[in-house]
Structures are given as structure tokens and as C-alpha cells.
C-alpha positions in Angstrom: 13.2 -89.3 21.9 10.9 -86.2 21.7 7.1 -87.0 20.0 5.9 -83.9 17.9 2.7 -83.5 16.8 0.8 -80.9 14.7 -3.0 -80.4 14.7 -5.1 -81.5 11.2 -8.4 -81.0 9.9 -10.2 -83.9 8.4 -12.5 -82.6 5.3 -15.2 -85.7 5.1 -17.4 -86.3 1.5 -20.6 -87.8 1.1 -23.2 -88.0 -1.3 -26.4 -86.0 -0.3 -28.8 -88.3 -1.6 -26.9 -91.8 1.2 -29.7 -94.2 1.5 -28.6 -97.1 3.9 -26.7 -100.0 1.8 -27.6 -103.4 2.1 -24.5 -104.1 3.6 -21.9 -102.4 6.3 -18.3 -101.9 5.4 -17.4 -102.4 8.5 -19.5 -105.7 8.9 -17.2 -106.8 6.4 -20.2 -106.9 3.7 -20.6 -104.7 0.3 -22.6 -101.8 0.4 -23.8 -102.3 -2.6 -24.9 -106.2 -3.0 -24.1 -107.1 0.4 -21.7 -109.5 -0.3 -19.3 -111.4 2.2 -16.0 -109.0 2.0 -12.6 -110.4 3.6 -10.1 -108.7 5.2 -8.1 -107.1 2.3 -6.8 -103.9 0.7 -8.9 -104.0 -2.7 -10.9 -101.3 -3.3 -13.6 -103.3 -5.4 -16.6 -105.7 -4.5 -15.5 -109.0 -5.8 -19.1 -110.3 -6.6 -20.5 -106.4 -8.3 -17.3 -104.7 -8.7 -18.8 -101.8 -6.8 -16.1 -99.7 -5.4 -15.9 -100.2 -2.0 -14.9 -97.0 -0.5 -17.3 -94.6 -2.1 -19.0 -91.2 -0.7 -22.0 -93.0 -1.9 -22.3 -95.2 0.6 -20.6 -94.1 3.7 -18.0 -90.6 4.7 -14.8 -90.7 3.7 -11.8 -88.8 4.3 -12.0 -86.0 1.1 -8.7 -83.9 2.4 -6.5 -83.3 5.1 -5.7 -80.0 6.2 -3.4 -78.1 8.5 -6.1 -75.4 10.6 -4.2 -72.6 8.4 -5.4 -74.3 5.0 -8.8 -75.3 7.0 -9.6 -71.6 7.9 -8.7 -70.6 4.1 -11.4 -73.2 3.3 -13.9 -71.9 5.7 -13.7 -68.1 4.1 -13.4 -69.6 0.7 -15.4 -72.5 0.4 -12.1 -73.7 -1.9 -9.4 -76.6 -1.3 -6.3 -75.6 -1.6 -4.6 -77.0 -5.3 -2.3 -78.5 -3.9 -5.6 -81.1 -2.5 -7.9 -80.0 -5.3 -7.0 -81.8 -7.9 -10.4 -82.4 -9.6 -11.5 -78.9 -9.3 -14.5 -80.0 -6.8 -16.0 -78.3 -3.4 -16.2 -80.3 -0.3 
């Protein structure tokens, strides 16, 4: 079996204006009401209905790019459509 692999660029988001939550995603607590979270794929506090995975309260991974799309970016300043899809900047 032969293993390829081809180099990406993460593009991160987050607000400007993060203050630190009361809770940690990753202590398994809201960020927004520091609620208890269990391990689950919803997207949504279950005590606030915050959403849980929100550049305003941690990074989060805004595009994916190969380094020819991420050096287009870098002159640009543009996604490219294809990841652009609400006509935003990183």
C-alpha cells in the first residue's frame, strides 16, 4: 500500500473582540453559561442554546486550502469561491 499525502493550509476565524468564556470547550463546559457539556456531536448548549463552536469564543477552522489557493489568498486577501460562500475575509 503506498500513503500519499498533500500539504494544506488551515485558515483559522475569530472574533477580535474574544474575552475568556466562563467555560472551556475543551473542559467539556459552555463557553457561554458554563454549563456541564457531554461528549456529543451537537453543536448547541443544551441549557442556553449557545452555539458551541463559535469564532466568538475560541478559533476555529474558517477554510482549508491547498499552498496554491493559500498564496492566492496571501496576494489577495480573498478566499477562493469555491470556500467563500458568504462573501466574507478571513
Amino acid at each position: 500500500m503506498t500513503l500519499r499525502t498533500q500539504p494544506y493550509v488551515l485558515i483559522l476565524k475569530r472574533q477580535k473582540e474574544v474575552i475568556l468564556p466562563p467555560g472551556k470547550i475543551y473542559a467539556h463546559q459552555c463557553p457561554n453559561c458554563g454549563g456541564p457539556l457531554e461528549d456529543t456531536t451537537d453543536i448547541t448548549c443544551p441549557y442556553c442554546r449557545a452555539t458551541l463552536n463559535s469564532p466568538k469564543y475560541e478559533w476555529i477552522v474558517y477554510s482549508i486550502l491547498t499552498p496554491e489557493e493559500y498564496e492566492i489568498f496571501l496576494h489577495t486577501n480573498q478566499l477562493p469561491k469555491k470556500y467563500n460562500t458568504t462573501n466574507e475575509n478571513a
